[in-house]
N, C-alpha and C positions, 0 to 999 in steps of 0.2 A: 504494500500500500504506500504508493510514493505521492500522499497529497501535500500541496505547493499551497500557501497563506495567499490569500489576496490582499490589497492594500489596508482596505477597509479592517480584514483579522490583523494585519501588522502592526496596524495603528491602535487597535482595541486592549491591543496588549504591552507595546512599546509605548503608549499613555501613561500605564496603570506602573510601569518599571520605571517611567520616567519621576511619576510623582514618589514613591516611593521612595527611591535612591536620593529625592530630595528634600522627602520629608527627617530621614534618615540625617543627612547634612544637617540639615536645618535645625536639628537639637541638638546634634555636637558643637555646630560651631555657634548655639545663642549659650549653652552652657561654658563656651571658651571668652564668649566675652566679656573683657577687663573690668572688674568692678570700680577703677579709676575711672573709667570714661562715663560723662554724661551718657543717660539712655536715651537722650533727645539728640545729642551729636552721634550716637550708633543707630540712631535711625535713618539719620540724615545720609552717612554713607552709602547704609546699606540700600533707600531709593534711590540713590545715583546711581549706584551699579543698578540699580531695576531697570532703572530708564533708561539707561545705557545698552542694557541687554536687549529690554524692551524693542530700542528701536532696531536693536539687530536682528530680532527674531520677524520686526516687521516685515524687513526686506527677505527673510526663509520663506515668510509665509503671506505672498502679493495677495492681493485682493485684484478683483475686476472693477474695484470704484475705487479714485484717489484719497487721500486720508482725509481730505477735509467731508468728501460725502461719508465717507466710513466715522469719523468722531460725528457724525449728524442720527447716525445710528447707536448711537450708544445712547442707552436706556439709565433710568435709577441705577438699578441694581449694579452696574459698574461703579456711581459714584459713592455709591453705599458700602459698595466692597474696600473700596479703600479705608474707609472709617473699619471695616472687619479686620483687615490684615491690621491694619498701626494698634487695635487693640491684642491682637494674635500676637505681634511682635513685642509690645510692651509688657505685654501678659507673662511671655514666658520668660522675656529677662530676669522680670520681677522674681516672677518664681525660683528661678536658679539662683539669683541673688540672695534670699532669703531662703536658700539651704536646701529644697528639692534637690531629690538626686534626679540624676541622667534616668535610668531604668524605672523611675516609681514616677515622676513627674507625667511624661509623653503618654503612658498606656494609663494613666488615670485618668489625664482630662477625653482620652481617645474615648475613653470606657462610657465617660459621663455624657462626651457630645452625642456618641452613637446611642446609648438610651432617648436623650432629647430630641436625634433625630425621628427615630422607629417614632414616636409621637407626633412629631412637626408633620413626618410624611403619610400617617395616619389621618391627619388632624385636617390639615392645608391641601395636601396634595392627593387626597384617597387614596394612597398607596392602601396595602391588603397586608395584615399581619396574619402570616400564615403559622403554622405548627413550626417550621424552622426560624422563622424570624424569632419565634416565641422564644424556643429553646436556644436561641443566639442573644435575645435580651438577659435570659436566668443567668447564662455564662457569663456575659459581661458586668450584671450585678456583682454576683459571686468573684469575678473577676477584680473588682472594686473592692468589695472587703477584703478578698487575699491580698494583696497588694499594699493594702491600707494597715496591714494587722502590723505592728513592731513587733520585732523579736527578742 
């Protein structure tokens, strides 16, 4: 059985490795940063490198309309996202600063957003909580108290 990926499977799955391997980053390197630096000036670098990337991933990935009609499409929910990430970013400095560790930190708030989601998508979106969603919420409770227990 010699089956070949189409673009559409390549991308399905090189998404999900891309976010991962940078979620993965993204708590090493906010737990490496310096507790001398203002968290206001390590934000501030770190959206210049954004926007820096930013504009480079614009030109990976052209559009068929030039940026000024493509920012004419940009909806809330992008300006909104930006107030999400600066809290996401400020959030977990804090946290690391004030002595969470690497390992108990990421898969706690993981544990706590994924319960809020299963509800959100319940609630807003009519997703369907099915018997494995179910037994995937028990897990991540329980998940939540192991993890939380001191030793």
């Amino acid at each position: 059985m010699n089956r070949h990926l189409n673009s559409k499977e390549i991308m399905f799955y090189l998404s999900m490795i891309i976010a991962i391997i940078s979620i993965v980053f993204y708590q090493i390197f906010q737990k490496g940063i310096s507790n001398n630096v203002n968290p206001a000036v390590s934000l501030i670098v770190t959206y210049v490198i954004a926007i820096i990337v930013s504009l480079i991933l614009y030109f990976i990935f052209p559009s068929t309309e030039g940026f000024r009609d493509s920012l004419k499409n940009v909806n809330y929910a992008s300006y909104l996202l930006g107030f999400a990430v600066v809290g996401i970013e400020i959030g977990f400095l804090l946290i690391y600063r004030s002595g969470w560790k690497l390992g108990i930190a990421a898969p706690f708030s993981s544990s706590i957003t994924n319960v809020l989601l299963i509800f959100i998508g319940l609630v807003v979106f009519k997703e369907h909580l099915t018997g494995v969603k179910l037994i995937g919420l028990l897990f991540c409770m329980v998940g939540i108290f192991m993890i939380s227990i001191k030793p």
